[in-house]
C-alpha positions as CSV (number, residue, x, y, z in Angstrom):
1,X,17.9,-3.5,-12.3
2,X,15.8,-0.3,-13.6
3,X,12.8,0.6,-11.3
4,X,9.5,0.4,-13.6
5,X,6.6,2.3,-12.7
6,X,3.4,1.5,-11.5
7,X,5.5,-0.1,-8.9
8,X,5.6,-0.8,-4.9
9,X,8.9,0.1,-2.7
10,X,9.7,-1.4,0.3
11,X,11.9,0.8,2.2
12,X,12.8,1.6,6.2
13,X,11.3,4.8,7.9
14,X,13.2,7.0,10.5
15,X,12.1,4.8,13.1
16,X,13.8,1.6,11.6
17,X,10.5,-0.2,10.5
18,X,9.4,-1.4,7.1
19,X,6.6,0.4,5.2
20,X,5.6,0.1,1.5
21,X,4.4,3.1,-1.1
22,X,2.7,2.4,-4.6
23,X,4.1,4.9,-7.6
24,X,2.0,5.6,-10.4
25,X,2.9,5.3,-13.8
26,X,4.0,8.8,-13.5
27,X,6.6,8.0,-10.8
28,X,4.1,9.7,-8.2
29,X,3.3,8.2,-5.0
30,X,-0.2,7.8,-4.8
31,X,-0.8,4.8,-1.9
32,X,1.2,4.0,1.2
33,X,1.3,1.5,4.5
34,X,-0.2,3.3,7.3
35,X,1.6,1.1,9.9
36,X,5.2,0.0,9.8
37,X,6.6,-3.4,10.3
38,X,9.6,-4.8,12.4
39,X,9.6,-7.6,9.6
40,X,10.2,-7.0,5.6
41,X,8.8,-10.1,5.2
42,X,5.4,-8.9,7.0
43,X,5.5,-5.6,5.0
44,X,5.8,-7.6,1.7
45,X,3.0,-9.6,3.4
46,X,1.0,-6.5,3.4
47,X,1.5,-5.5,-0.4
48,X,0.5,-9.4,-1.6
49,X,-2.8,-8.5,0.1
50,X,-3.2,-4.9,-1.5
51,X,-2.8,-6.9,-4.9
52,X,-5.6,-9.4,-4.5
53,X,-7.7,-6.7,-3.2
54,X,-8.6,-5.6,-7.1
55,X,-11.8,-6.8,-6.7
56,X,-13.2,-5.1,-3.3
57,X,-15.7,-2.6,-3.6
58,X,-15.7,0.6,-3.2
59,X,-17.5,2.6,-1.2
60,X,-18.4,6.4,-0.6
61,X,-19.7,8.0,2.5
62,X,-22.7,8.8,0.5
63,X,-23.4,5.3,-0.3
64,X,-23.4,3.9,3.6
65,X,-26.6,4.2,5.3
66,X,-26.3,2.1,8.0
67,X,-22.9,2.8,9.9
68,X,-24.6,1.0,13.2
């Protein structure tokens, strides 16, 4: 199978745990998991959520004004 791009990887880091990263169109990375997982499933878990997250807002420090 050829990789397509946008796409995510799942992959293992140094310390044996699952993480994802999200390539551009470009083949850049441009998002990645800020935790790792002992579980692939969990980290595949984690990338269903980032894709039915399209519709969050988004926010900019300038546009909080209430951070109590």
């Amino acid at each position: 199978m050829k990789r397509s791009y946008p796409s995510y990887r799942l992959y293992k880091d140094k310390a044996g745990q699952w993480r994802w990263s999200f390539e551009a169109s470009n083949g850049k990375t441009i998002g990645m998991s800020s935790e790792g997982y002992v579980a692939k499933r969990d980290c595949a878990r984690a990338i269903e959520i980032m894709k039915g997250s399209a519709e969050v807002p988004v926010w900019s420090a300038e546009d909080v004004t209430d951070v109590a």
